[in-house]
C-alpha positions in Angstrom: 126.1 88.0 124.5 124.1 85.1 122.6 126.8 82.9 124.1 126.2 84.0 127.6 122.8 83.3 127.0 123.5 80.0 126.1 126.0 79.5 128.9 123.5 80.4 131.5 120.3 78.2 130.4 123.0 75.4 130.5 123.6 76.2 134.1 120.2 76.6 134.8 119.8 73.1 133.2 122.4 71.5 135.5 121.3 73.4 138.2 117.7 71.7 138.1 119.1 68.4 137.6 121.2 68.4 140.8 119.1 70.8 143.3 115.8 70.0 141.6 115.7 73.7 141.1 112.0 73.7 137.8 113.2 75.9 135.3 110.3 77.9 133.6 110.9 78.4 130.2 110.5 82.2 128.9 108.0 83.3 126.2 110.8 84.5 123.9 112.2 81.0 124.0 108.8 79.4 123.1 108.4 81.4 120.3 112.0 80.5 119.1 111.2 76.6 119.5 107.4 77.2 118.0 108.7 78.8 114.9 110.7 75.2 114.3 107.7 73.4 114.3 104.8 75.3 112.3 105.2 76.5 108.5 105.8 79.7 108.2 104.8 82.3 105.3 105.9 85.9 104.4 103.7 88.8 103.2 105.7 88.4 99.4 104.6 84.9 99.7 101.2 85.3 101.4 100.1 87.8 98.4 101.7 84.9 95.6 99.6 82.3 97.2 96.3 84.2 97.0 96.9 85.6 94.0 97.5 81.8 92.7 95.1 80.2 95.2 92.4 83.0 96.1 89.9 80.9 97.8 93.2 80.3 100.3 91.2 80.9 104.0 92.9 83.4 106.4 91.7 82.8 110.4 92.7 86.3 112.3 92.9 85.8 115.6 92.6 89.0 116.8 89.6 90.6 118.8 87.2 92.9 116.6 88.1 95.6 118.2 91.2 95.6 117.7 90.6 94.9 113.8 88.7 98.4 113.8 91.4 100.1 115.8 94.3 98.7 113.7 92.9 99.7 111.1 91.0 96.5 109.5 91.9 93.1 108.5 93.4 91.8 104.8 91.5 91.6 101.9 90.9 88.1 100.6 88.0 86.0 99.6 88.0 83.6 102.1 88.4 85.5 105.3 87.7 84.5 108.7 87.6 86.5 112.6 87.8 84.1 115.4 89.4 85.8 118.2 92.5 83.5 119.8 90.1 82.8 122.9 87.9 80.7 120.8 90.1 79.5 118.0 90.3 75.8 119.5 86.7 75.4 120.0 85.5 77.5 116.7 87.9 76.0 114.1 86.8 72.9 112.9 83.5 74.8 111.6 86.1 76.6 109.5 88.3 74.4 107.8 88.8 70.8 107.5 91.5 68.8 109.0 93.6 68.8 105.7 93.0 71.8 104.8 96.0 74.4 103.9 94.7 77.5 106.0 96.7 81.0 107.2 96.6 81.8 110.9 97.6 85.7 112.3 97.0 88.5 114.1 98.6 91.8 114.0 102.1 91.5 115.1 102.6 87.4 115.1 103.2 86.9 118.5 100.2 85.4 119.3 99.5 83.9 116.2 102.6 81.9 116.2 101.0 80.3 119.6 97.9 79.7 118.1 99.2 77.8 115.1 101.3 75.8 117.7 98.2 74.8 119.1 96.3 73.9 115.9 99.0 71.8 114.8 99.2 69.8 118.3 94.7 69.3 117.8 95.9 67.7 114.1 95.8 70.8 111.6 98.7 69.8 110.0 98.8 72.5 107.3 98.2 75.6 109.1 100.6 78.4 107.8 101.3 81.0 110.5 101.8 84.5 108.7 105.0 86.0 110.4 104.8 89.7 109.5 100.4 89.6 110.1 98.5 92.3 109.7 101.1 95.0 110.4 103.3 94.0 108.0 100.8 93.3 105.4 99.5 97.0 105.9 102.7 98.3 105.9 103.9 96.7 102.8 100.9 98.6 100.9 98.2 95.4 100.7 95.3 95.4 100.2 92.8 95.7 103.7 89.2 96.0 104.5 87.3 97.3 107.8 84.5 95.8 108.9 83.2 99.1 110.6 83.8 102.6 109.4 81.6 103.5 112.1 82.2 102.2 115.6 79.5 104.6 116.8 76.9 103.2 114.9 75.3 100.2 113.1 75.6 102.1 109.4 78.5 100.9 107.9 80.1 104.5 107.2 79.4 108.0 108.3 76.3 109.3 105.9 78.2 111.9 103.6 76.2 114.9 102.0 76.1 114.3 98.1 74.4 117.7 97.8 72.3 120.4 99.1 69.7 118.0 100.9 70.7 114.9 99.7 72.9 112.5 101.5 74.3 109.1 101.2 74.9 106.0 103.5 78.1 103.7 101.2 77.8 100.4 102.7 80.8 97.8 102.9 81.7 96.3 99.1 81.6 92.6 100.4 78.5 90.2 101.3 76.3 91.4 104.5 77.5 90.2 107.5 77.5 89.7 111.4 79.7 92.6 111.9 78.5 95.0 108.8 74.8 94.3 110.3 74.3 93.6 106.8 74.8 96.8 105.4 76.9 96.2 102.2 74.4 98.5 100.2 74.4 102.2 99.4 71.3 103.5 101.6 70.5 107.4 101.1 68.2 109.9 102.1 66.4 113.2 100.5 65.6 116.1 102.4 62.5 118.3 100.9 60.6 121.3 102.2 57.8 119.2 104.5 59.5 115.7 104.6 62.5 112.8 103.8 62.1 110.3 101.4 64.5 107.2 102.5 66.5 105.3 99.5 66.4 101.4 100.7 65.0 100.2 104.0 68.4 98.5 104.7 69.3 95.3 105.5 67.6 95.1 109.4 65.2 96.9 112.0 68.6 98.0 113.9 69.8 99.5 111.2 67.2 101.5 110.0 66.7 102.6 113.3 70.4 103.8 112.8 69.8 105.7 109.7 67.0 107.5 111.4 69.4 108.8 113.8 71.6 109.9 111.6 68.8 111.7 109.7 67.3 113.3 113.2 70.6 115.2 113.7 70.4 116.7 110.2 66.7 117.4 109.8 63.8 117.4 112.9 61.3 116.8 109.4 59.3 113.4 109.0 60.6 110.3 107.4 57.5 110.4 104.8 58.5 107.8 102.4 60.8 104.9 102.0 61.7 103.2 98.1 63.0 100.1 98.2 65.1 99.5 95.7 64.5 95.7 94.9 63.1 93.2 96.6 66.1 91.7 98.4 66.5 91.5 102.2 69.2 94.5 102.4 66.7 96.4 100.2 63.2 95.8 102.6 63.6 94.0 105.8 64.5 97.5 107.8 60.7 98.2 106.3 59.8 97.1 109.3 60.7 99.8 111.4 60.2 102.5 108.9 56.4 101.5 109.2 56.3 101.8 112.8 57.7 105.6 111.8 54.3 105.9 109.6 56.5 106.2 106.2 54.5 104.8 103.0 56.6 102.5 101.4 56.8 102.3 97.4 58.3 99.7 95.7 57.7 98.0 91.9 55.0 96.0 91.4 57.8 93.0 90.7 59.2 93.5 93.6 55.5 93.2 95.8 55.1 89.5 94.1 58.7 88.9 94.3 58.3 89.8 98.2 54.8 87.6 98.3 57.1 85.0 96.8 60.4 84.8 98.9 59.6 87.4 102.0 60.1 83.9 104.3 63.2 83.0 102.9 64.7 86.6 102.9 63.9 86.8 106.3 65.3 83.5 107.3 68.8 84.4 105.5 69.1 87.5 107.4 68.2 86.0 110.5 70.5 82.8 110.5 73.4 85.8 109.4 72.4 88.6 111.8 71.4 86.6 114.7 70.5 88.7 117.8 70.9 92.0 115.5 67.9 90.5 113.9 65.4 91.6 116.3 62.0 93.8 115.5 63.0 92.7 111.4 60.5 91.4 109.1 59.5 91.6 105.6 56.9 94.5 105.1 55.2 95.0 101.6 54.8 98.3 99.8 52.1 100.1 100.2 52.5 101.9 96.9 53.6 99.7 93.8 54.3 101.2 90.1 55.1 99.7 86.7 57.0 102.6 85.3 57.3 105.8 86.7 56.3 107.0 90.6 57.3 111.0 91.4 57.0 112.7 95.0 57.1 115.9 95.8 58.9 116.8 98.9 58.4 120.4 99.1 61.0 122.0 96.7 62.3 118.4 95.8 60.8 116.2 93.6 62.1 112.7 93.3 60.9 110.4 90.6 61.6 106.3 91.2 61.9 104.8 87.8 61.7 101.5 86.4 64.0 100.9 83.3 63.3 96.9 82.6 65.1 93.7 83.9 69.0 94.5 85.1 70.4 92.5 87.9 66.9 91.5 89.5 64.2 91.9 87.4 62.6 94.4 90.3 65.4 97.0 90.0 64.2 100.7 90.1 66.6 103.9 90.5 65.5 107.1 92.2 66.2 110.4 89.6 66.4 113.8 91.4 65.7 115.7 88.0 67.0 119.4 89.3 70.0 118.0 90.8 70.9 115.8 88.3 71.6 113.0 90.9 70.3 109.2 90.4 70.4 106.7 92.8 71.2 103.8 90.5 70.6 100.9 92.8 71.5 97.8 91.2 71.2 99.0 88.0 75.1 100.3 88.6 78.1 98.9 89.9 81.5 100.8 90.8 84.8 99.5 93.0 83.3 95.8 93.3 82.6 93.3 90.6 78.7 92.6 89.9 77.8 89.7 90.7 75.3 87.4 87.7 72.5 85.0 89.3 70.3 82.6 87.4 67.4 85.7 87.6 70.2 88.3 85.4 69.6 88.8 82.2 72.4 90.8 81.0 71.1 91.2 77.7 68.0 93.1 79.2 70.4 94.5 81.5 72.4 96.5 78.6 69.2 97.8 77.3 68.2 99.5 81.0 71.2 100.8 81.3 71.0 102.6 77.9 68.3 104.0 79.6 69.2 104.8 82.4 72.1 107.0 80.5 69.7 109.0 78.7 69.2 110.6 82.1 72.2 112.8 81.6 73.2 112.0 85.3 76.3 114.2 86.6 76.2 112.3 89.9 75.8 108.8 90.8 74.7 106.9 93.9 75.5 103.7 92.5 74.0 100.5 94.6 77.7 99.2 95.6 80.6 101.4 95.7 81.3 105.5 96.6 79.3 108.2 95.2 80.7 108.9 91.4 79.1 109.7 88.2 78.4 108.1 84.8 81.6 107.2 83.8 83.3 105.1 86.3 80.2 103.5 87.0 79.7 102.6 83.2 83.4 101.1 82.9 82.3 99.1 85.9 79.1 97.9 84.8 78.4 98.4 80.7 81.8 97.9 80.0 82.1 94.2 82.1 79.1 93.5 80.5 80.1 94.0 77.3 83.2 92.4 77.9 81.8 89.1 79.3 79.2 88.8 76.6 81.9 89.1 74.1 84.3 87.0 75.4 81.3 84.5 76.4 79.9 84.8 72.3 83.4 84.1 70.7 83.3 80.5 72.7 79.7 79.3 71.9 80.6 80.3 68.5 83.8 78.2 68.5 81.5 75.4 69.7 83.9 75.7 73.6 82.3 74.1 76.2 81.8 76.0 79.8 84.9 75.2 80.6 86.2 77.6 78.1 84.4 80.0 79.3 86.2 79.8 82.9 89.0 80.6 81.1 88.3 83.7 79.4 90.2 86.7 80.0 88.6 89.3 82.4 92.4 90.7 83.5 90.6 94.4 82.5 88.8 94.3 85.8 90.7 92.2 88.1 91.5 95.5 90.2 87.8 95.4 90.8 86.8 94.5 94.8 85.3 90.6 95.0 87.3 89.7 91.5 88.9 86.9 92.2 85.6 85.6 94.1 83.3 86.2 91.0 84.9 86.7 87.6 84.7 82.6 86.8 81.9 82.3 88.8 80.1 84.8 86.8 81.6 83.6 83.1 80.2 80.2 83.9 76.8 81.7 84.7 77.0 84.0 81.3 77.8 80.8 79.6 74.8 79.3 80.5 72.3 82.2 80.6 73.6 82.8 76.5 73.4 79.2 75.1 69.7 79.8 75.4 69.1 83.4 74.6 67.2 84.3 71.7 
């Protein structure tokens, strides 16, 4: 059959050349000529070179609705949406011209063309990934969505953590375009005569989002809205809660912090969010507290708590004392790797969290990651903690430099979501933060 094939392009071919009969070329045989100029990589050798290289950038090509449909895109640190329409025109504010990059899509075919077509503008090392997504998804890889919920702006569906109480998980990587930046647990408690609302999330839109999804549970008033820190995914939905009337309590670190920053927060989220910026601005608390603030919702109280300096020196945890429920905030990380800034203190952060234990929590809302309790979330957070201190200690006392401490091992908790994006970046800060500390 192949030689048939074979037999009849050649007659085409000489047919053209004596009855100037044009000869269009088929897509099958474009592919089969494209795939001998463009390097090629399989998912075994894909998943050895991020492992290796994990700052390696992946360009899908796909549309985002068909990421969602199909079922998400592969996890990796460095990836990249531009649909195949706007590859050419989008690229070079993506990688540089010598840059080793991966193009695909879901099944290749169009990928392949698109890799042709980078290599013809001068991307020399562009890799097109032959099996793409569907064969990275059916080999058992890892894979992320970037909507759980095409219905809404929330990340996921709000789940019911208990009788009243509910939950809003946002996505475990940074706040994006497509997540509306909602890569935050968000929550809300349902009392007798009103809600209280756990973080005024990341926007106006999608506060207004969580309001909806409250509405079809409970017709009772949004009354009052904690922020749990000051960051931007914390209070700039505060904006829309105020128009709602809700009295908004935060710590009194997190008011100056607010005072401090509010322009820059709000000019992060809006270079990020763009047009799902609108109607969001920083709004301060109206109630601020150095320790302890409790409501009373009708038949639930809810007491925000302030255990000392943790990630941000602002972070507070809501404790639901008859449910046994905490929403941990910041204060506790599960299924992603914490990440350290300058402002951590992880020393401080150890003590608050031996705090925040005494609680005798049975269920946690932890402030990235699912629902859980005490001890997943304290392998995630004391234990790294612990470890990275440790590890951090043994090479300031052995006089290592900081680039010793990029090498340490932290193999315990490389299953952990954003590893390979922050485990040196977060020895190197632990490194510096503990050659000072008293």
């Amino acid at each position: 059959m192949y030689k048939k094939i074979i037999f009849s392009l050649a007659m085409l071919g000489l047919l053209s050349n004596v009855y100037g009969m044009k000869v269009v070329a088929t897509a099958e045989q474009l592919m089969e000529n494209y795939q001998k100029e463009v390097k090629t990589i399989n998912t075994k050798q894909l998943a050895e070179l991020l492992k290796n290289k994990p700052n390696t950038k992946i360009i899908d090509v796909r549309l985002r609705s068909d990421i969602i449909k199909q079922g998400g895109h592969i996890k990796a640190n460095k990836m990249t949406n531009i649909s195949r329409d706007k590859l050419e025109f989008m690229i070079a504010d993506v990688v540089k011209p010598d840059e080793t990059f991966i193009v695909h899509c879901y099944t290749g075919n169009i990928s392949l063309l698109a890799a042709k077509h980078l290599k013809d503008m001068g991307y020399e090392n562009v890799i097109w990934y032959k099996d793409s997504f569907k064969g990275w998804k059916e080999a058992g890889m890892e894979t992320r969505t970037p909507d759980d919920y095409i219905e809404s702006m929330l990340f996921r569906p709000v789940e019911k953590v208990a009788d009243g109480v509910y939950a809003s998980i946002g996505e475990l990587g940074p706040g994006t375009y497509e997540n509306t930046g909602h890569n935050n647990n968000l929550g809300f408690v349902i009392g007798d005569n009103s809600v209280l609302v756990w973080n005024g999330g990341g926007s106006y839109l999608l506060a207004k989002a969580l309001h909806e999804e409250i509405k079809k549970i409970t017709s009772k008033p949004v009354k009052y809205v904690v922020y749990e820190n000051s960051q931007g995914h914390a209070s700039l939905g505060g904006s829309y809660w105020k128009e709602q009337g809700a009295t908004i309590i935060a710590h009194e670190i997190a008011n100056s912090e607010l005072i401090e920053q509010g322009l820059r927060i709000e000019a992060d989220a809006k270079r990020r969010l763009n047009d799902k910026f609108l109607g969001t601005k920083i709004v301060l608390p109206d109630i601020t507290f150095k320790d302890n603030y409790t409501v009373d919702l009708g038949n639930k109280i809810v007491e925000a708590k302030y255990f000392g300096y943790a990630h941000e020196h602002s972070d507070i945890a809501i404790w639901l004392p008859k449910e046994k429920i905490v929403f941990a905030g910041d204060l506790a990380f599960y299924q992603r790797m914490l990440p350290i800034f300058e402002i951590t203190e992880t020393k401080k952060w150890l003590e608050a969290w031996e705090r925040l234990e005494l609680l005798g929590a049975k269920i946690v809302v932890p402030g990235h990651g699912d629902v859980t309790d005490m001890a997943h979330t304290r392998a995630h957070t004391k234990d790294y903690l612990l470890h990275l201190r440790s590890e951090i200690g043994k090479v300031l006392e052995s006089g290592g430099g900081q680039e010793k401490a990029y090498l340490i091992d932290q193999s315990k908790f490389e299953d952990l979501d954003a590893f390979n994006l922050l485990a040196k970046l977060n020895a190197g800060m632990v490194y510096k933060l503990m050659e000072f500390e008293e």
